[in-house]
N, C-alpha and C positions, 0 to 999 in steps of 0.2 A: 482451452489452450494450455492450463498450466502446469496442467497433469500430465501433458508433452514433455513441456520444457524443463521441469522442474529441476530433474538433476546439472542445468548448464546454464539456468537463470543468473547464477552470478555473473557469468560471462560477460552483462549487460554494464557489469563496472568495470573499468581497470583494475581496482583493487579492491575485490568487494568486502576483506575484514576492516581496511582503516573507511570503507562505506557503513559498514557499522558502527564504528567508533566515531564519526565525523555526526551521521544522522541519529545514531545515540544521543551523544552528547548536544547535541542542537535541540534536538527534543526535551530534555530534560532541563536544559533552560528554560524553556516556553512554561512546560508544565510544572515548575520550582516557581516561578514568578508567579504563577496563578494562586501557587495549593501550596507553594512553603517545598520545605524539604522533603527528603527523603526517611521510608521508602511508601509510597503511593500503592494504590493496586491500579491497575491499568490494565483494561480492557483492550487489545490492536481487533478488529473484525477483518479484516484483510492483510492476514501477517505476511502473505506467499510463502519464501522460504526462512522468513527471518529479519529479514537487515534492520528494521529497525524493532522488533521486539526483541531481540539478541543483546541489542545496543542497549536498551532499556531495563534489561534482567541484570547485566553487567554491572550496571553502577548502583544495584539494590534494588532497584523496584522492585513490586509482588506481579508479575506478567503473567496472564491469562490469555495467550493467542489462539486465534481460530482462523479458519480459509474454507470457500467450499471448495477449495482443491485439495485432495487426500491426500494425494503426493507430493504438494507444496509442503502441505502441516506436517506430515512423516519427512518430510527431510530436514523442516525447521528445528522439531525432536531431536532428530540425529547431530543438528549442528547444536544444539543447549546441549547434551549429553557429552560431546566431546569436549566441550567447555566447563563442565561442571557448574552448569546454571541450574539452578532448579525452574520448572515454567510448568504451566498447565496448557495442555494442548486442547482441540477440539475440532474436529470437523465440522463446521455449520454455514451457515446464509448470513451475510451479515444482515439480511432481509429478515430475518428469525431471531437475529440477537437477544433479544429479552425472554424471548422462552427456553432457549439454551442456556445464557449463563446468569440470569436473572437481575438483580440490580443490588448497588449499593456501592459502583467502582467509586475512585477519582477521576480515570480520566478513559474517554472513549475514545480510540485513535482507527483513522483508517488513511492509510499516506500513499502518498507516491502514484497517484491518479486513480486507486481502485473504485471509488465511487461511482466513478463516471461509466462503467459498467454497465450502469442500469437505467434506464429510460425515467423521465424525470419524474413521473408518477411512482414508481421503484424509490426511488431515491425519497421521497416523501415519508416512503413505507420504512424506507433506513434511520432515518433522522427521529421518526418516531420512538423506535425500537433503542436510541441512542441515548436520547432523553428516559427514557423508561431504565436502561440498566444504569445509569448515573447515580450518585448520594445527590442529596439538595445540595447547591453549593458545588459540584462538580464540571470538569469543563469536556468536551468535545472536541477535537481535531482533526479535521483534513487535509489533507494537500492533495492538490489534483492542478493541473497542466491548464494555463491560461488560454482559454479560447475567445476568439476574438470575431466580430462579426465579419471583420473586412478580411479576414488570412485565406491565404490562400488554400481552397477544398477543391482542386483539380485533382484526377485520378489519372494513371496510379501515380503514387509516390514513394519515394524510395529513400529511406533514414539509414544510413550506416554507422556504426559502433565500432568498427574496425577491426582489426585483428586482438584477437584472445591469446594467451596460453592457458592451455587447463594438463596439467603435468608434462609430458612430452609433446603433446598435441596443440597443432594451432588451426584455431577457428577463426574465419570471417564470417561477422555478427553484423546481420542486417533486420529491418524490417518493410516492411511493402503498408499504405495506406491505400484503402480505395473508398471515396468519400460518396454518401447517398444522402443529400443534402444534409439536417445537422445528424446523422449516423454515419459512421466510418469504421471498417473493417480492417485490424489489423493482424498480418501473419508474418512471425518473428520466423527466422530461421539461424540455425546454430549450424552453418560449413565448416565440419573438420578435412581439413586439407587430405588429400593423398600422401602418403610414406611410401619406403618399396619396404615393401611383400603388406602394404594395408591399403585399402579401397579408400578413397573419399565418401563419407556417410552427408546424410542433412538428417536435423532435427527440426520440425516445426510444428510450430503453432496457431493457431485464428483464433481471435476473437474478438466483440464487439463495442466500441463505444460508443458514448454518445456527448455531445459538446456542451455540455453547460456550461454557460457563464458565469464566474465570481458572482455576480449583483445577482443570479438568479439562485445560486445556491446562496446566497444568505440569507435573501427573503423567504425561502424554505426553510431555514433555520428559526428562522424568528415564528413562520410560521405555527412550527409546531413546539412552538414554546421559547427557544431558546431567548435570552435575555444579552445583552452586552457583545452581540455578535460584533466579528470586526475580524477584517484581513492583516495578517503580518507575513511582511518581504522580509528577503535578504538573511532567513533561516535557513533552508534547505533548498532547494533544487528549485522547485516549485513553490507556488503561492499555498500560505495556510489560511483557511477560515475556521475560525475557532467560536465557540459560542459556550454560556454556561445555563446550566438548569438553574434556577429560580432555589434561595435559602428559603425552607422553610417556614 
């Protein structure tokens, strides 16, 4: 899907640079409170186009993003570049992590629901690869969208983000669910309106989640190692679970 959207992904804020600056700086609370000061090296495995590895380069971290979307990561590049951030880019799986960028970060980030991506067995194989590029003493973070057993998984469903401006143009920014017990299907679309003498275009995307629960990813956490695991609200958008590798 991302390698569709990617050049109109912002879209999905109203304002996606103070979305960087907001989830930036939320971030670097969490991760200051664990590890001390700045600057950290930090690992994001699911950066899409930026918003929060952007946010995290800005205030001095050492940021090392990667996506397996190649046109999410090329446009992340494009937005450090015009920012004059310095970042290390990388095409990869965040399923592959440890053989791509090896280990010894501060901190492993994957936000904004990417995990859930992958079927809970996947996700096992993420959390391993997490712990593996970590220092001893390093911590781990995700945020991923609260799933709940009772919510409602009737099909279809239909999320609206409402009207965009992206330069001249305005887009109505929706998405469509259609749920296949705990898997669900989403395809975003990006309506730029009709002008005269310009055509109404769509841009879209599909792709697949799947519902884990808080309580079921933390015990994955701990599973494959993690130590002091523990959820924090009222950071960012969404619920974080954070967990640390074992000192030494």
């Amino acid at each position: 899907m991302y390698d569709d959207i990617a050049s109109l992904y912002h879209l999905v804020y109203p304002d996606w640079n103070e979305a960087i600056k907001q989830q930036g700086s939320a971030l670097n609370g969490v991760v200051s409170n664990f590890l001390g000061s700045v600057p950290l090296s930090i690992l994001d495995v699911s950066c899409g186009i930026g918003t929060q590895a952007l946010g995290l380069a800005a205030l001095g971290h050492n940021v090392t993003a990667s996506d397996l979307s190649a046109a999410a990561v090329a446009r992340a590049h494009k937005e450090a570049l015009s920012r004059g951030l310095e970042m290390t880019f990388k095409v990869a799986d965040m399923r592959q992590c440890a053989q791509m960028h090896g280990s010894g970060f501060d901190v492993v980030l994957s936000a904004d629901n990417s995990l859930p991506h992958l079927p809970g067995d996947e996700i096992r194989v993420a959390l391993q690869g997490f712990y593996q590029c970590l220092r001893h003493d390093g911590v781990a973070i995700v945020s991923l969208r609260e799933y709940l057993e009772d919510e409602d998984r009737s099909s279809p469903q239909m999320w609206s983000y409402g009207f965009r401006y992206d330069g001249s143009d305005r887009y109505f920014v929706f998405q469509t669910r259609d749920w296949n017990d705990d898997a669900y299907d989403v395809a975003m679309y990006f309506v730029r309106e009709v002008k005269q003498g310009t055509p109404a275009s769509v841009t879209a995307g599909l792709s697949r989640y799947y519902a884990i629960t808080i309580e079921r990813l933390m015990f994955l956490f701990r599973d494959v190692g993690f130590t002091d695991v523990q959820r924090l609200d009222g950071i960012l958008h969404q619920p974080i679970v954070l967990g640390r590798r074992s000192a030494a």
